[in-house]
C-alpha positions in Angstrom: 9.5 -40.9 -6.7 8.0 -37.1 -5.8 7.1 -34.2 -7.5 8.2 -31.1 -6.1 6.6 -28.2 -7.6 8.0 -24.5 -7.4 5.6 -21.7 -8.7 6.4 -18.8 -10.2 6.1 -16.9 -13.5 9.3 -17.3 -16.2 10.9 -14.6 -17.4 13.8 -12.3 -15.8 11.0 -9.7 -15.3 9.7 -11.1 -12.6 12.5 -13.5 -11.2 13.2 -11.5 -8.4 9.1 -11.2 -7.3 7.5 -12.4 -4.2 5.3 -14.0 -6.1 8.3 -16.3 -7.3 9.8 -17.6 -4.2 8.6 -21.0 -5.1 10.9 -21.0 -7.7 13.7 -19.6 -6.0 13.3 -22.3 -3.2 13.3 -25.5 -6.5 16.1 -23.7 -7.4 18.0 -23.4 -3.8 17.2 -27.1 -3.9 18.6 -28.4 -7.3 21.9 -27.2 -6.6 24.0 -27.7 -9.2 21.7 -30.1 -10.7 20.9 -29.4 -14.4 17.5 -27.9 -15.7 15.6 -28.9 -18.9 12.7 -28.4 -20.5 9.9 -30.5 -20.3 6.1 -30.9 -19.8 5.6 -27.0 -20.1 8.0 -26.2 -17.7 11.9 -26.4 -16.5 12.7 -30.1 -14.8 15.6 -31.4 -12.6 16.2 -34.7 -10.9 17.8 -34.9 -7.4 18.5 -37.7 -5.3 18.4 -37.8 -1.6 20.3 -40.6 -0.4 17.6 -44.0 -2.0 14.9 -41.1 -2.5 14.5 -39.5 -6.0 12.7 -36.2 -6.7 11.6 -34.6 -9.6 11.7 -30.7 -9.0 9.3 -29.1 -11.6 9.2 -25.5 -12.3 5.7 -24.4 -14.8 6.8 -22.1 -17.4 2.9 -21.6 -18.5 3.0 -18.3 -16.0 1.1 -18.7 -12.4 -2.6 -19.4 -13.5 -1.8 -22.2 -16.4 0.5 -24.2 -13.6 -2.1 -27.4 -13.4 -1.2 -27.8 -16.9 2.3 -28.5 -16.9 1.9 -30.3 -13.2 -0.5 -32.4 -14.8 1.7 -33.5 -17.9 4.3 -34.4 -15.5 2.0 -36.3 -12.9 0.4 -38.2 -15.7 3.9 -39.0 -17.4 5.6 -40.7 -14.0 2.3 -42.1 -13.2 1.8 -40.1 -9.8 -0.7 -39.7 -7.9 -1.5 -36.4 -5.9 -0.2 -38.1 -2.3 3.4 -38.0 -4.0 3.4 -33.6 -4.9 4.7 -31.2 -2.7 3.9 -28.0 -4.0 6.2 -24.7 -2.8 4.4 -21.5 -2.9 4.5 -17.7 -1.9 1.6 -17.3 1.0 0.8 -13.7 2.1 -1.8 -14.5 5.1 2.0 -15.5 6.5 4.5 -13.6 8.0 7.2 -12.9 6.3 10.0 -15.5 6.8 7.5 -17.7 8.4 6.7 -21.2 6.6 3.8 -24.3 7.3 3.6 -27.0 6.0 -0.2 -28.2 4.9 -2.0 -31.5 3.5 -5.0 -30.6 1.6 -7.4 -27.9 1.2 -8.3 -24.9 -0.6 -6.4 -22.6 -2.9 -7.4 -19.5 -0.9 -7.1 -17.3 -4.1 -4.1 -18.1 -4.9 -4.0 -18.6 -9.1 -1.0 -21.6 -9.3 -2.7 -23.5 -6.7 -6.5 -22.9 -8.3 -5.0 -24.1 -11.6 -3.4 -27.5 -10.1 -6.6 -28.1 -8.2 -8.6 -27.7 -11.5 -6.3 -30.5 -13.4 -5.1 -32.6 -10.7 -7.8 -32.1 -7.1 -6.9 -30.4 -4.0 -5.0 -33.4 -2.1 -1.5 -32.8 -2.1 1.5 -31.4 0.1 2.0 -27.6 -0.2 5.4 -25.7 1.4 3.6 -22.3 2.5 6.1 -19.4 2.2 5.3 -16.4 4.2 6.0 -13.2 2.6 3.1 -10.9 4.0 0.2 -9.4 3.4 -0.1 -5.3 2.3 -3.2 -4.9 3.9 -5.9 -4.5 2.0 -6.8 -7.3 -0.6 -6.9 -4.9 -4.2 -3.2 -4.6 -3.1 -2.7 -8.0 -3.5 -1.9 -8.3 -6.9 0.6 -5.8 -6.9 2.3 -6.3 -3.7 3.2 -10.2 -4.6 4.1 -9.1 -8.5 7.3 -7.0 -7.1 10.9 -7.7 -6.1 11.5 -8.5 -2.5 12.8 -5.0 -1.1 16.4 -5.2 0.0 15.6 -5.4 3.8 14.0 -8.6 3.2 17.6 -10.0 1.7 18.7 -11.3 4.4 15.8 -13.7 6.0 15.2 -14.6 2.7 18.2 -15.7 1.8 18.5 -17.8 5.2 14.9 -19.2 4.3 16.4 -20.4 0.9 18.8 -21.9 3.1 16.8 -23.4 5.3 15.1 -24.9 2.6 17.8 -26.6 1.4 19.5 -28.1 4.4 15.7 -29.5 5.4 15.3 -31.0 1.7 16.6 -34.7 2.8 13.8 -34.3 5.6 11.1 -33.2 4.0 11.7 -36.3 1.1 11.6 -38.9 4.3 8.3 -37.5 5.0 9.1 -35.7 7.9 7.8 -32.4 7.7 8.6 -31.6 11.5 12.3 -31.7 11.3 12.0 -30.1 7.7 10.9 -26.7 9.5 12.7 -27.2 12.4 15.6 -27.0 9.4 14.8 -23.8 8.6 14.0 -22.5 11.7 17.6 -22.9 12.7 18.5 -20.9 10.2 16.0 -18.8 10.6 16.6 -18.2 14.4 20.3 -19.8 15.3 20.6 -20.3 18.6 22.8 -17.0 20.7 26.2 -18.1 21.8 25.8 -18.2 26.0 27.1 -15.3 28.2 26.8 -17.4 31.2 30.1 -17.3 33.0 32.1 -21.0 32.9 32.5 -23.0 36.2 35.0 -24.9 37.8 35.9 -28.4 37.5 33.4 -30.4 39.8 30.4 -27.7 39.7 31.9 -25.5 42.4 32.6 -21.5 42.3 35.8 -20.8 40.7 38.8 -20.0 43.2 42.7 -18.5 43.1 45.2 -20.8 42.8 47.4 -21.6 45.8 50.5 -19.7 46.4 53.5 -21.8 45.3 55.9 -19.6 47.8 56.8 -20.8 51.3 55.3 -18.8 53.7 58.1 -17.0 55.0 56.3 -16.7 58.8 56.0 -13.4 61.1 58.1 -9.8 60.2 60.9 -9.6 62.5 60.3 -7.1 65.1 62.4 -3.7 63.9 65.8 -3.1 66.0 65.1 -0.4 69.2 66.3 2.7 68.4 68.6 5.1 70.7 66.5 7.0 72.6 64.4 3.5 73.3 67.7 2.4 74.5 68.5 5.3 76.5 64.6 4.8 78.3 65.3 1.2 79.2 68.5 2.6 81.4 66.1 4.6 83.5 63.6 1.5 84.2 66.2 -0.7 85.4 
């Protein structure tokens, strides 16, 4: 069994938030699967084909997360190795996402409050939505909506998400973002021009007439007659 953790902060106030794109990626992944409440927090279990996931979203708001990841952790009887944790990141791109093993929080207050309860060693799903460019803009850059000219890569990152899901719960992080990167970049249809059977240039069908030989010569005419009296 895995823990998949989405972070965010409840509440309709700031559902739409950048800082709450972990919690619309759990969501895009639970599908139609049921929430309920439990350990602090919002809980839904999915299956992916023999591999079962517990998707957790904290509803302690961003900097009380470890709390609610630890109840859960502690209930199952898992260990940090089996959490994947999905979280905004804004020294990412927008639309970009990484996956990472370890490490530090890097400021971020959901992931300083799981390493204070549970350690630093789990998974985490980095989600890319930008930095504003100085760091005391931080704070309020991440607590607003996504503006509307970020719908559309988001809502193909969601997607992403979702189609790489089975991958990512095989342990196979590689084909998880290639996943999204599909859907993130789909291939361009080709322009290049199709060629003939057998790899050769394409050519005009033959004519299906009979070729109907040389054009008579036209009759002579009377004053060609009239010459041809005088050169006899």
């Amino acid at each position: 069994m895995q823990l998949w953790v989405g972070l965010g902060n409840p509440g309709a106030k700031y559902a739409g938030n950048r800082h709450n794109v972990g919690f619309m990626a759990v969501d895009r992944i639970a599908g139609t699967a049921g929430w309920s409440r439990k350990f602090g927090g919002e809980v839904a279990d999915v299956r992916f084909g023999s591999d079962r996931v517990l998707l957790l979203k904290p509803m302690t708001f961003m900097n009380e997360s470890g709390r609610s990841v630890q109840e859960a952790m502690r209930f199952h009887k898992l260990g940090p190795d089996a959490m994947t944790v999905f979280h905004d990141e804004i020294d990412l791109a927008p639309g970009k996402v990484r996956v990472k093993s370890g490490g530090g929080h890097a400021g971020h207050n959901g992931l300083r409050s799981i390493h204070q309860h549970v350690g630093p060693d789990y998974d985490r799903v980095r989600l890319g939505v930008g930095h504003p460019g100085h760091k005391d803009a931080v704070p309020g850059y991440v607590l607003r909506d996504f503006p509307k000219a970020d719908r559309d890569w988001l809502d193909d990152l969601l997607r992403g998400i979702e189609d790489g899901a089975p991958l990512l719960a095989t342990g196979d992080p590689g084909r998880f973002l290639n996943a999204v990167n599909l859907r993130l970049n789909p291939p361009r249809p080709s322009t290049q021009k199709p060629k003939a059977e057998g790899g050769g240039d394409r050519t005009l069908p033959a004519d299906p007439r009979p070729d109907p030989g040389p054009a008579p010569e036209p009759a002579p005419g009377p004053f060609a007659k009239l010459a041809g009296k005088f050169r006899r």
